[in-house]
Residue, then its C-alpha position, 0 to 999 in steps of 0.5 A: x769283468x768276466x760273468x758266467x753262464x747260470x748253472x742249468x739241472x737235467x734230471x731224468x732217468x733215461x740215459x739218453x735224455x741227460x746225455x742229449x740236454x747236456x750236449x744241446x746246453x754245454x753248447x750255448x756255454x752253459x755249465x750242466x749237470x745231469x741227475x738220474x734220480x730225484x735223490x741225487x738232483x737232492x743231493x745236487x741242490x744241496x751243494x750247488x746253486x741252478x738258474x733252470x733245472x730241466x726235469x722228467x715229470x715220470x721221474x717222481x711218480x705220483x709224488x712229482x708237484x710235492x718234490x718239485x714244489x721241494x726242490x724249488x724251495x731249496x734252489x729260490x729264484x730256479x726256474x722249473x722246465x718239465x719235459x715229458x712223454x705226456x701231452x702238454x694238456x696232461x702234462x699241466x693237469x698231472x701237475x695242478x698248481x705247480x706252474x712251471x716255466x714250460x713244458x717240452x713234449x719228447x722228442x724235442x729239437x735241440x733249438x726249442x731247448x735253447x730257446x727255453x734256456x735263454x728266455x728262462x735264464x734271462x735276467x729281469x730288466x730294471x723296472x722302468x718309472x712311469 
């Protein structure tokens, strides 16, 4: 039996961006889709199940942990990575109680982005008795 890969979001309005994480993911097997704005990521989750959405924090304004918190709720179980401009310490204040899986400074490397794909999408191991 043949599983796939989980299905991974990459939400940013810069062009480059998208193209970049699609390239990095597409080459570790993962089926990507790219969304330049948070009404198409909307869009998006309403047809499609992802295991990990990769996401600009500037994208939603000041409206970002209401939209996030969202979009999470549609897509039980997805794992948010926030990859951003901002330094990580900014970054976690601008985002409060919103807890994402990581969060990337850019530039970023092509290998920590497939570091946080795998570790993200790896599947809960059996919980063993004590």
């Amino acid at each position: 039996m043949t599983t796939s890969k989980p299905r991974i979001l990459v939400l940013d309005d810069e062009k480059l961006i998208r193209w970049s994480l699609k390239q990095i993911l597409s080459q570790d097997g993962y089926e990507v889709d790219t969304a330049a704005s948070t009404d198409e990521a909307v869009d998006l989750c309403s047809l499609k199940r992802y295991g990990l959405i990769f996401a600009d924090l500037e994208i939603c304004g000041d409206q970002g942990r209401s939209f996030y918190k969202k979009l999470l709720s549609r897509q039980d179980g997805t794992k948010l990575v926030i990859v951003t401009a901002l330094a990580k310490d900014q970054a976690e204040r601008e985002l409060a109680d919103l807890v994402p899986f990581e969060i990337l400074e850019k530039p970023f490397d092509s290998e920590a982005i497939k570091d946080t794909a795998r570790r993200a999408l790896v599947p809960a191991a059996p919980a063993e008795g004590r």
